[in-house]
C-alpha positions as CSV (number, residue, x, y, z in Angstrom):
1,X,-140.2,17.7,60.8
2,X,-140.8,14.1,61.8
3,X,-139.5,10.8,61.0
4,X,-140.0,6.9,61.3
5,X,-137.7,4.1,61.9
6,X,-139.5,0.7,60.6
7,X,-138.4,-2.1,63.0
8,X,-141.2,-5.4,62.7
9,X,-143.7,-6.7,61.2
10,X,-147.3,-4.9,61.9
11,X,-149.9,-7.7,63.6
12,X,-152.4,-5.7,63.0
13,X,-155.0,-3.5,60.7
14,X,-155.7,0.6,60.8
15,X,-159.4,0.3,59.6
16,X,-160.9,3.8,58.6
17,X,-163.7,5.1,60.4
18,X,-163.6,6.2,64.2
19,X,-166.2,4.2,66.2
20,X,-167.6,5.0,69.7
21,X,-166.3,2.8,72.6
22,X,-169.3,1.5,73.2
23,X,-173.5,3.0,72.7
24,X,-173.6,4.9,76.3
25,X,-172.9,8.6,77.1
26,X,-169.2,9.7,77.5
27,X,-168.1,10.1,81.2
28,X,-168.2,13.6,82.0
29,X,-164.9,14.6,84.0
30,X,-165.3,18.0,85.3
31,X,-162.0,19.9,87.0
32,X,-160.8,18.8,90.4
33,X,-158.0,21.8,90.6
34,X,-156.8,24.7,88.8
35,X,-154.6,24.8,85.7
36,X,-151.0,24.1,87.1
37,X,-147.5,24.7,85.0
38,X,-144.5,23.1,85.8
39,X,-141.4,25.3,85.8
40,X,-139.1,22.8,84.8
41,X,-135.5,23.7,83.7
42,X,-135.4,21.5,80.4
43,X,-139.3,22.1,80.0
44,X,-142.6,23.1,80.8
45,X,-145.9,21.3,81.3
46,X,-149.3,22.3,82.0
47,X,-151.5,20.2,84.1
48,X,-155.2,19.8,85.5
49,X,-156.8,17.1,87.7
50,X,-160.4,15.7,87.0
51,X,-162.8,13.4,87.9
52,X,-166.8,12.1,87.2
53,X,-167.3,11.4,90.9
54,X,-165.3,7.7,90.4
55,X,-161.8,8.2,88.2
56,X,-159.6,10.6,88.6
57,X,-158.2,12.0,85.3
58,X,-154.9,13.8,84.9
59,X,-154.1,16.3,82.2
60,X,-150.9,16.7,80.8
61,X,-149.6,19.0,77.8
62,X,-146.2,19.8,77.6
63,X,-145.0,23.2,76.3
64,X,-141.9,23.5,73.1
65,X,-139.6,26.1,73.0
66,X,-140.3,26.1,68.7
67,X,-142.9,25.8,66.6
68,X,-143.9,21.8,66.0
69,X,-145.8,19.0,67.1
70,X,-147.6,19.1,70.7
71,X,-148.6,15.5,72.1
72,X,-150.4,15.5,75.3
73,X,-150.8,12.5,77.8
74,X,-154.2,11.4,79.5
75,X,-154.0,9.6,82.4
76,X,-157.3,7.6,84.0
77,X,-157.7,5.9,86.6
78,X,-159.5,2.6,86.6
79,X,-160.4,2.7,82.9
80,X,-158.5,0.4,80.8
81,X,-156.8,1.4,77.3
82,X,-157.8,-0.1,74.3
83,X,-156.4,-2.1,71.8
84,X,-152.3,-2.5,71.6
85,X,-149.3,0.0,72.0
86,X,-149.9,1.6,69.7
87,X,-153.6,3.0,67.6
88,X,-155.7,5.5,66.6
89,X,-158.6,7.1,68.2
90,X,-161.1,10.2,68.4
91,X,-159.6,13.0,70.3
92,X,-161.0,15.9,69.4
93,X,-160.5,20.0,71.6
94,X,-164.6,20.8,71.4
95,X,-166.4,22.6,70.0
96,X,-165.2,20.3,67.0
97,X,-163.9,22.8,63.7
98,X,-163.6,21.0,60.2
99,X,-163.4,17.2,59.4
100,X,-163.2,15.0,62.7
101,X,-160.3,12.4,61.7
102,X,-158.8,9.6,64.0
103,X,-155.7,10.4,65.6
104,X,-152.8,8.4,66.4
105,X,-151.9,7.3,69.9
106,X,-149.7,5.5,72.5
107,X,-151.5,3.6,75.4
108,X,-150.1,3.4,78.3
109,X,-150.2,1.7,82.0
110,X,-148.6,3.0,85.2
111,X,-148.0,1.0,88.3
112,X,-151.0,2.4,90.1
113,X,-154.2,1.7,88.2
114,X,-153.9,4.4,86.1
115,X,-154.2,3.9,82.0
116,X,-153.0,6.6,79.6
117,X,-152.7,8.0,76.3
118,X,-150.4,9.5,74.8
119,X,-151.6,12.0,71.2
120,X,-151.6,14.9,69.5
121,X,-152.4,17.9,71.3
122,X,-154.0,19.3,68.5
123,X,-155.8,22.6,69.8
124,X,-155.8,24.3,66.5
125,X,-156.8,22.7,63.0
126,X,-154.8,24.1,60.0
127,X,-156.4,27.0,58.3
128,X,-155.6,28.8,54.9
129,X,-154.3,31.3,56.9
130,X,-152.0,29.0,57.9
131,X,-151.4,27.4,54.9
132,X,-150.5,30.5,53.2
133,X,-148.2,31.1,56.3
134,X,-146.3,28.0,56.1
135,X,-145.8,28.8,52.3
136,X,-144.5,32.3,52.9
137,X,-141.9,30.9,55.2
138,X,-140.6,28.4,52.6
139,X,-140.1,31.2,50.2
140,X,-138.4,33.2,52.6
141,X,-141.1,35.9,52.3
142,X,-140.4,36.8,55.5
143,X,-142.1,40.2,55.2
144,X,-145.5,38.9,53.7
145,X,-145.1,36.0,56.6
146,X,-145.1,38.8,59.4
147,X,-147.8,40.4,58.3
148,X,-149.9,37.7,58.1
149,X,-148.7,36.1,61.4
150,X,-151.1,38.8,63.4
151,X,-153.9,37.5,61.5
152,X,-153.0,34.1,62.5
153,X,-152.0,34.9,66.3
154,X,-155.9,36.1,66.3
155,X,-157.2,32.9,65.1
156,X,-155.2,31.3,67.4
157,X,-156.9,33.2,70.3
158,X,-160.1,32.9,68.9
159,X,-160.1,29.3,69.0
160,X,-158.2,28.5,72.7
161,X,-161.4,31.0,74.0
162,X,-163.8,29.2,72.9
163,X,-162.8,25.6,73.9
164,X,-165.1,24.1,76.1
165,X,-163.8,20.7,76.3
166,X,-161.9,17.2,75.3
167,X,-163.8,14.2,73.8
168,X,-162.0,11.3,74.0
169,X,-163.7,8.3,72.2
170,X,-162.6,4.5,71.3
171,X,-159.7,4.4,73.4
172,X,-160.8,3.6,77.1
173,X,-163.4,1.2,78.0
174,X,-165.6,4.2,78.1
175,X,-165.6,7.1,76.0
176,X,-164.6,10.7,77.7
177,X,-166.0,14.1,78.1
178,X,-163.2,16.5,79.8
179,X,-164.6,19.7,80.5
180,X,-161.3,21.8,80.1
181,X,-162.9,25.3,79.6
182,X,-161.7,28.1,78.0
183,X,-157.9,27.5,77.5
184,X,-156.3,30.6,76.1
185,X,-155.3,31.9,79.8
186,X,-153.6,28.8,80.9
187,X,-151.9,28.1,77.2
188,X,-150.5,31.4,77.6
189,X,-148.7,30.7,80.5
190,X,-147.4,27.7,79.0
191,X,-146.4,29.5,76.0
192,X,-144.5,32.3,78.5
193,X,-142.6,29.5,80.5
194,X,-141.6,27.5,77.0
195,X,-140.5,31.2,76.2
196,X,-137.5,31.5,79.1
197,X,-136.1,27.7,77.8
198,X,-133.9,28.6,75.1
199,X,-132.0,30.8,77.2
200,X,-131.9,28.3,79.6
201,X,-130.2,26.0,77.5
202,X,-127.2,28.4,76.4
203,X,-129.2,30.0,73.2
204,X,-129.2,34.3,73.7
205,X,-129.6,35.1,70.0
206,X,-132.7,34.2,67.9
207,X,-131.8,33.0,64.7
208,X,-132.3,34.7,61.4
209,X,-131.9,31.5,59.4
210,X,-132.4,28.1,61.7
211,X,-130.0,25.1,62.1
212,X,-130.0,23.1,59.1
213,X,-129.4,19.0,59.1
214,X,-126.9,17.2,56.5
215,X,-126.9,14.2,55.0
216,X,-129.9,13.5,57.2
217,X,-130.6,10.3,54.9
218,X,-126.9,8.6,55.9
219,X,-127.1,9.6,59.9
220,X,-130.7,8.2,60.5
221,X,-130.1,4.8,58.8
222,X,-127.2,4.9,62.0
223,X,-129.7,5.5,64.2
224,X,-132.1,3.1,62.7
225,X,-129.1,0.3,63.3
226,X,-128.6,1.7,67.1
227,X,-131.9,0.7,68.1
228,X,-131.2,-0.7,71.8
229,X,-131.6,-4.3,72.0
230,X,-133.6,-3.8,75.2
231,X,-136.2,-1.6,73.6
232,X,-136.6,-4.5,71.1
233,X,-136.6,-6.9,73.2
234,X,-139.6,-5.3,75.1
235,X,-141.7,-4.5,71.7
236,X,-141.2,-0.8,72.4
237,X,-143.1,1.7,70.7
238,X,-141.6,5.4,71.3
239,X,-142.9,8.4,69.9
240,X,-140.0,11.1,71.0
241,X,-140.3,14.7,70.4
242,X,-136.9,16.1,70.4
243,X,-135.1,19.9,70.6
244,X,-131.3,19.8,69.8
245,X,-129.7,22.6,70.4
246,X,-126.9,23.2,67.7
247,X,-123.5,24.7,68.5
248,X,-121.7,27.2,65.9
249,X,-119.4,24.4,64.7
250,X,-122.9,22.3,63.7
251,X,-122.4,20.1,67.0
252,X,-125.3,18.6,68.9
253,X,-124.5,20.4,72.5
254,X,-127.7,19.7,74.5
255,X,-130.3,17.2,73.6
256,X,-133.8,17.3,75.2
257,X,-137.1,15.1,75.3
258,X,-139.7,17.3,76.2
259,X,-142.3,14.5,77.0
260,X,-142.9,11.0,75.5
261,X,-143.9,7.6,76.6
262,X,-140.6,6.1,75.7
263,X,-138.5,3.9,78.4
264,X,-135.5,6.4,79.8
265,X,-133.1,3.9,77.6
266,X,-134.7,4.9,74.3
267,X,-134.5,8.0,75.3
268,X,-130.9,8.0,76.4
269,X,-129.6,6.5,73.2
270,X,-131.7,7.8,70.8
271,X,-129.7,11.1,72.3
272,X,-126.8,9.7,72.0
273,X,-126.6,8.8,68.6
274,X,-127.9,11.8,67.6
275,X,-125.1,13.5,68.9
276,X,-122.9,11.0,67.6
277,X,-124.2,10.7,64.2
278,X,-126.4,13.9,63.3
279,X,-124.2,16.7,61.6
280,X,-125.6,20.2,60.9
281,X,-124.7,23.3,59.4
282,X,-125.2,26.1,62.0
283,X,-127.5,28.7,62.8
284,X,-127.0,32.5,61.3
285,X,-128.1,35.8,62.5
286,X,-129.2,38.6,60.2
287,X,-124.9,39.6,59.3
288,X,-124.5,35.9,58.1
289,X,-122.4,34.5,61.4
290,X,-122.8,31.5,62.9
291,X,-124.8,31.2,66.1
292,X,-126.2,28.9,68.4
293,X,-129.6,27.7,67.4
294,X,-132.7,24.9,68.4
295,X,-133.5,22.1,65.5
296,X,-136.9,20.0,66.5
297,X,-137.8,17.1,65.3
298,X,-140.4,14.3,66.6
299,X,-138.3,10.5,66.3
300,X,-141.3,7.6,66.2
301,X,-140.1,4.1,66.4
302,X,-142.4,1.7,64.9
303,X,-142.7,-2.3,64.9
304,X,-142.1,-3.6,61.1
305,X,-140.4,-7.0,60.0
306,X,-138.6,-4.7,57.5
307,X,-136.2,-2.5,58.4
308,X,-137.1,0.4,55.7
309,X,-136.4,4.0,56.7
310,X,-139.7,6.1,56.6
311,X,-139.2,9.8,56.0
312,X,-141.7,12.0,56.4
């Protein structure tokens, strides 16, 4: 689940059609190290360093303890961003499966001459299989679902095997050819660290039937009027993947930000009024009792002179 908060006026157009960055080759960034995972205690993240013989080119794609959105960041060095904040480019996990479609991004700029993006990680395109999947869930066909979850798992391997790369185009001053490799091995590792989180954060029992929110519609238009003055002050754009994890009595007990290029401020008090305004009904096991469970949900704060609420 994801949703919008609408802050300011837009300054500027989303015109369809993904263009190169310019009529040259892509720079062709071949591996400088070995896949890496940080063990973190609140996450994991998997990381590579690159370079084409000038810029070095850092890697970065975080792992989730559930099911959801992935964004990963790019770092370069020496190659500046294009465009604002906040856009939409080609990044595309190669070789390229179904329709190529712009995604959205974050740019970003550290303090030592390193630009960024931040977007979808998106390894995997949706399938029918996983279509019918998704469907199954929502009727609570949990049988069918299982079954068909192998046949998914499979795809799922299929795919990370046969990635050869990253193209990266109209969002640098030159477009970008990463040659990940094969990433099945090293997303498996990520997937076994994201794995040990929830017990980590308190969470022993799986849940049968997942935390659900209520009155979601009241308790973000809360959050939507907590926006910190310093965030908008500074034009901030935050796109902030989020894993709550929901006590028996439907209390927010832990609040984590896996990875996002929000300011540690929006961060901070988009936490806190989560816990202050978010209420839940519990997590149950399979005998209907209340247990300790993980909601996720992906926060974006957008620039709008209206100050709509946009659910999605």
């Amino acid at each position: 689940m994801k949703f919008a908060v609408s802050l300011l006026a837009p300054i500027a157009l989303c015109l369809p059609g993904a263009a190169l960055a310019n009529d040259e080759e892509p720079l062709v960034f071949e591996p400088t190290s070995q896949w890496n995972v940080d063990y973190g205690a609140q996450n994991c993240e998997l990381r590579r360093l690159f370079s084409d013989g000038t810029h070095q080119l850092i890697l970065k794609i975080p792992g989730t303890a559930t099911s959801g959105e992935r964004w990963m960041t790019i770092l370069v060095e020496g190659l500046k961003s294009k465009g604002s904040a906040q856009g939409e480019s080609t990044v595309e996990f190669l070789p390229a499966v179904g329709t190529t479609e712009e995604q959205p991004h974050y740019t970003l700029e550290t303090e030592v001459d390193f630009w960024g993006l931040y977007t979808p990680a998106e390894i995997h395109k949706q399938t029918e299989t996983g279509k019918r999947y998704e469907e199954l869930l929502a009727n609570d066909d949990r049988e069918a679902a299982e079954k068909l979850l192998a046949v998914l798992e499979e795809e799922e391997a299929k795919r990370e095997k046969e990635v050869t790369g990253l193209l990266v185009e109209g969002a640098f001053e030159k477009d970008l050819l990463i040659k990940t490799g094969a990433m099945r091995a090293a997303m498996n590792v990520l997937r076994d660290c994201a794995s040990t989180l929830p017990k980590a954060w308190g969470v022993e029992e799986e849940a049968a039937y997942p935390p659900e929110p209520v009155d979601e519609r009241i308790w973000l238009k809360r959050i939507i009027a907590a926006y910190p003055a310093k965030s908008l002050r500074n034009r901030e754009i935050g796109n902030l993947p989020v894993i709550l994890v929901i006590g028996t009595d439907g209390s927010i007990e832990n609040c984590i930000v896996p990875s996002s290029p929000a300011s540690q401020t929006l961060q901070e008090e988009t936490c806190k009024n989560l816990k202050r305004y978010a209420k839940f009904a519990p997590a149950r096991n399979e005998a209907g009792e209340a247990i300790r469970g993980i909601w996720q949900t992906t926060v974006v704060y957008e620039l709008f002179f209206t100050r709509e609420t946009i659910l999605q």
